[in-house]
N, C-alpha and C positions, 0 to 999 in steps of 0.2 A: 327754331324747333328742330329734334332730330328725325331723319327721314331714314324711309325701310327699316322702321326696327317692327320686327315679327316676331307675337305672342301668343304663347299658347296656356289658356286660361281650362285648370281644372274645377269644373266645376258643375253640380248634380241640377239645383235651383235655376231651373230656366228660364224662367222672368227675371231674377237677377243677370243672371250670364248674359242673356238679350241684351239688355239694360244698359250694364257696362261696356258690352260687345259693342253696340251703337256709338256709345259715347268716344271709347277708345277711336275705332273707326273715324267718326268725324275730327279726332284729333291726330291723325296722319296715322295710326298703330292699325299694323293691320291685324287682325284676334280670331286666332281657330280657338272653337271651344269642344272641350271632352268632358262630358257629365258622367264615363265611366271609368274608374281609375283602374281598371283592372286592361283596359286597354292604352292606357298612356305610353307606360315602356316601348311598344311598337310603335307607337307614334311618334315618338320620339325618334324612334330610328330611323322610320323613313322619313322625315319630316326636319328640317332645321329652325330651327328657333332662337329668337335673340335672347329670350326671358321665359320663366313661368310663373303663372300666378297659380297660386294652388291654396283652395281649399282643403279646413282640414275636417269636417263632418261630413264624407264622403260613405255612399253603400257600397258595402265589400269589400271594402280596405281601409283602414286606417289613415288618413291624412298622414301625419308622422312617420308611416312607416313606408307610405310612397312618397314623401318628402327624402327620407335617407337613401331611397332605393334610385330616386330621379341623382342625387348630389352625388353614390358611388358610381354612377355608371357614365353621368355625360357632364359636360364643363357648359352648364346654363346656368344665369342667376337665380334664383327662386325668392318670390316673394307671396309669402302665405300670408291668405286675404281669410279671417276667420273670424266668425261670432265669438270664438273661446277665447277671452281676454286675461285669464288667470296669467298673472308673472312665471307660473312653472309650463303652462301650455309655448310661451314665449322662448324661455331657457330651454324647454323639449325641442322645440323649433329650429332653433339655433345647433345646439346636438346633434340633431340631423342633417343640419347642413343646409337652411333654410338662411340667405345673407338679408331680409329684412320679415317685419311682421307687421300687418298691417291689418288694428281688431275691426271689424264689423258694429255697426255702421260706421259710414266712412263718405266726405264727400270724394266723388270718381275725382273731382282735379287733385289729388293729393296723391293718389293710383295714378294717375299720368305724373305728377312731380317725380314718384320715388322713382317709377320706371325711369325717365328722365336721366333722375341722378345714379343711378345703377350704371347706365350702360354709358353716360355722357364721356368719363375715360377712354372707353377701351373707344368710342367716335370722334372724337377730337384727340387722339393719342395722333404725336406729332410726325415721326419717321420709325420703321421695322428696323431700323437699324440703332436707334437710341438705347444706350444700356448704359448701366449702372454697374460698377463693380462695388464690392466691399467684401475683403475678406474671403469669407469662404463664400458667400453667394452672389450671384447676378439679378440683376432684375432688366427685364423687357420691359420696356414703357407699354414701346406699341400692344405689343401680344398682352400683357396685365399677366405676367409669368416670370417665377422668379426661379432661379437655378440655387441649389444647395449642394456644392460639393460636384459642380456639371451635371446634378442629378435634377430633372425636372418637378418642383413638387404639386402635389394635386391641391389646388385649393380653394376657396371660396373667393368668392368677392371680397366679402368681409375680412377673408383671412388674409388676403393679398392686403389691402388694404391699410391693414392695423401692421403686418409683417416690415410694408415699406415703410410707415410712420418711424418704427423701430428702425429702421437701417440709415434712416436720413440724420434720422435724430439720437444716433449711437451716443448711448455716455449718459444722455438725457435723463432724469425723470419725468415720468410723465404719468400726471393722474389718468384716474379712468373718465373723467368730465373731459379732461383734455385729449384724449384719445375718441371719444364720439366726438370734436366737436372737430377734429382735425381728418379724421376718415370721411371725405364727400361720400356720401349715398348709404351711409351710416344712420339710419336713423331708427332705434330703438327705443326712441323719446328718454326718457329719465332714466334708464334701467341698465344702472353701469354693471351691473351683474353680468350684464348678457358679454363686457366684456372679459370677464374673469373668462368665460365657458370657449369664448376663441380663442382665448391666451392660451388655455387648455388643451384645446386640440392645437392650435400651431405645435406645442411642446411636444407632442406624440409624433407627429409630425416629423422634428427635425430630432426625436428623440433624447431631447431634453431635459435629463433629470429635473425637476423643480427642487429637491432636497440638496442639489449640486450641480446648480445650471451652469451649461457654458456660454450659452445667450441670452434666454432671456428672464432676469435678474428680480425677484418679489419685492416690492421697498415696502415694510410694513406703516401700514397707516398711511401711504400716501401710494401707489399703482405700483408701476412698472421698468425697467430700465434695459436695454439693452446694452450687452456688456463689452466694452473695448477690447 
């Protein structure tokens, strides 16, 4: 099991927060909880954290909109723990920059798996000195950071993730099944959509025309391709 990883759980419903807070806790996580989202942001800044779980039926701010507002300002995972199971609540999620979604009800060992799988990389990542060239970019194993052009890019879990699947496996096709199924801590269950919406922002990203990409390639009726 991985040790000292430190979470901070948004969230209003105080019997649940308890709940999970306990459980987390006896599974080695140690869990600050904020049931008000309008003070997260400062929490976050004095405060370090490995992960965030974040509610999105939150009073006085929107979930969604403190989900994007957590993912522009600090490099944490986010994993939003929500009743709202809609496929578009999912894909808004992600949008913002939320790298899993986790609906409500839910048993808590699944919330200790994905956390798990989330952070298991960047704590078993082998030496600060492992890199990766290709091309125009680098990747850091250790840090989960990848350079474009010596330029450091901002990104998610997820978006790291699917980026380096693409760099190992240049030339490749690769469906959207096969792309969940090769990103560890990827889990979005069935909803290969959610990878179109990363694909998405990585392209803005590395400013990537899609109508004349230089990277990364649309193959119709089957995913994706990065381009030699």
């Amino acid at each position: 099991m991985q040790e000292g990883i430190k979470v901070l759980m948004v969230e209003d419903d105080v019997v649940l927060s308890e709940l999970l807070g306990s459980y987390l806790r006896n599974c080695g996580i140690s869990v600050a909880i904020n049931g008000d989202p309008t003070t997260v942001i400062e929490h976050l800044k004095k405060e370090s954290f490995d992960l965030v779980i974040l509610d999105l039926s939150l009073p006085k701010m929107d979930g969604l909109f403190l989900c994007e507002k957590i993912s522009t300002t600090f490099d944490v995972p986010i994993i939003i723990s929500s009743a709202r199971d809609e496929v578009s609540d999912k894909v808004l999620g992600l949008e913002k920059g939320a790298d899993d979604y986790l609906p409500k009800p839910y048993d808590p060992r699944e919330l200790v798996a994905r956390i798990h799988a989330m952070l298991r990389r960047k704590r078993n990542s082998a030496s600060p000195l492992e890199e990766e060239s290709h091309a125009d970019f680098k990747v850091d194993k250790a840090q989960m950071s990848i350079y474009h052009h010596d330029k450091l890019l901002d990104l998610t879990v997820a978006e790291y993730g699917i980026l380096s699947l693409f760099l190992k496996q240049r030339g490749m096709v690769l469906s959207r099944s096969s792309i969940l199924d090769g990103v560890e801590g990827l889990s979005w269950e069935s909803d290969e959509r959610s990878i179109d919406v990363i694909i998405s922002r990585l392209r803005s990203k590395l400013c990537d025309n899609p109508r004349a990409p230089k990277y990364i390639e649309s193959i119709r009726g089957i995913g994706y391709r990065m381009k030699t």
